[in-house]
N, C-alpha and C positions, 0 to 999 in steps of 0.2 A: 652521806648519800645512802649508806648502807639503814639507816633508822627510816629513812622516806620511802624506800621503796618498801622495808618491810612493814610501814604503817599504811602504807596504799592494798596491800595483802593483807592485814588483818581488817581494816577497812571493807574489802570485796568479801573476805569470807565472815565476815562475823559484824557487822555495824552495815547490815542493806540499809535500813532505813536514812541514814548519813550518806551511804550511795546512790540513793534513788533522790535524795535530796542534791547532792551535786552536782548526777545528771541531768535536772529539772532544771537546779542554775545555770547551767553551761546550755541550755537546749535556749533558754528562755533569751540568756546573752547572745547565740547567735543570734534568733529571730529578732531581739532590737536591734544589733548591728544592720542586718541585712534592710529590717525596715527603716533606720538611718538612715544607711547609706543611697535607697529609692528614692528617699524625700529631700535630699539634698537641693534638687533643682541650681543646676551652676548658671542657667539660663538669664534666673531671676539678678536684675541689679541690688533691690532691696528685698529682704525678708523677716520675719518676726523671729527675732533670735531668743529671745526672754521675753518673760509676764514680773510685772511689779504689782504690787498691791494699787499703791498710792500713782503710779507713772502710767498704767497702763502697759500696753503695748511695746517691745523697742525693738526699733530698725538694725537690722546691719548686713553683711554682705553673706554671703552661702558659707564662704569660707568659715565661718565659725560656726556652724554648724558639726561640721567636721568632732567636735569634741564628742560628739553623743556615740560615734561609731568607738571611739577611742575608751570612752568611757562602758562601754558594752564587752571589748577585753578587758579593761580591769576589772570589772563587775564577774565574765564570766569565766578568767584562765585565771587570773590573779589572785581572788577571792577562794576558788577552789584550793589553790597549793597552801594560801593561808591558814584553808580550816582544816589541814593535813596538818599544817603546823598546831593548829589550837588543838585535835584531835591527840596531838603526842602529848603536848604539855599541861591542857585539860580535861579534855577525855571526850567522849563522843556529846554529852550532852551541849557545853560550850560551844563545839563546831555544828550541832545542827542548828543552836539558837543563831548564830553566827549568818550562817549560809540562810536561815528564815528571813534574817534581816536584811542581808542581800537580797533577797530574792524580792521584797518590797519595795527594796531602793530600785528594784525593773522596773514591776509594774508601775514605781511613781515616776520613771521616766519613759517608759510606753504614753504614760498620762502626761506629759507634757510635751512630748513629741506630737503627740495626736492634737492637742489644745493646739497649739502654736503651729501644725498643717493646718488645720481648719482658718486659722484668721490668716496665712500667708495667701 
């Protein structure tokens, strides 16, 4: 415990650019939780829960939905302590590649929250 907090300190005082990058993950993860969690709709009996290539469209209840809020904390508290981890054991440039790639994996579930509101 004593390695993690002192890499979260060297982190704030000397790797900003790794902390402005985390911050942006973590800001980015609430705002898809928060927008998940809007678009929910419990109201709806059917809603478009996935896109196939080949199948199109597919039905299913709200309740699966639910994964995308779920998936917005791992993306934006889980992912963070990771590249604390990848940070000790590889160094700053690993955890920001890390955290870039997270940060991707948002925007491409912004991009399919927003696709599959539009056809629900």
């Amino acid at each position: 415990m004593k390695t993690f907090k002192e890499d979260i300190i060297k982190i704030f005082r000397d790797e900003r650019g790794l902390f402005m990058i985390m911050i942006l993950n973590f800001i980015l993860a609430i705002a898809l939780m928060v927008f998940a969690i809007v678009n929910l709709n419990p109201n709806s009996a059917v809603v478009k829960i996935g896109y196939g290539d080949i199948g199109g469209y597919r039905d299913g209840v709200w309740f699966d939905m639910v994964a995308f809020p779920l998936l917005a904390l791992v993306l934006g508290v889980f992912h963070n302590l990771l590249a604390i981890r990848i940070f000790h054991k590889r160094g700053s440039g690993m955890a920001k590649l890390f955290l870039l790639i997270t940060t991707l994996l948002i925007f491409g579930t912004f991009l399919v929250l927003i696709r599959l509101h539009g056809e629900g």
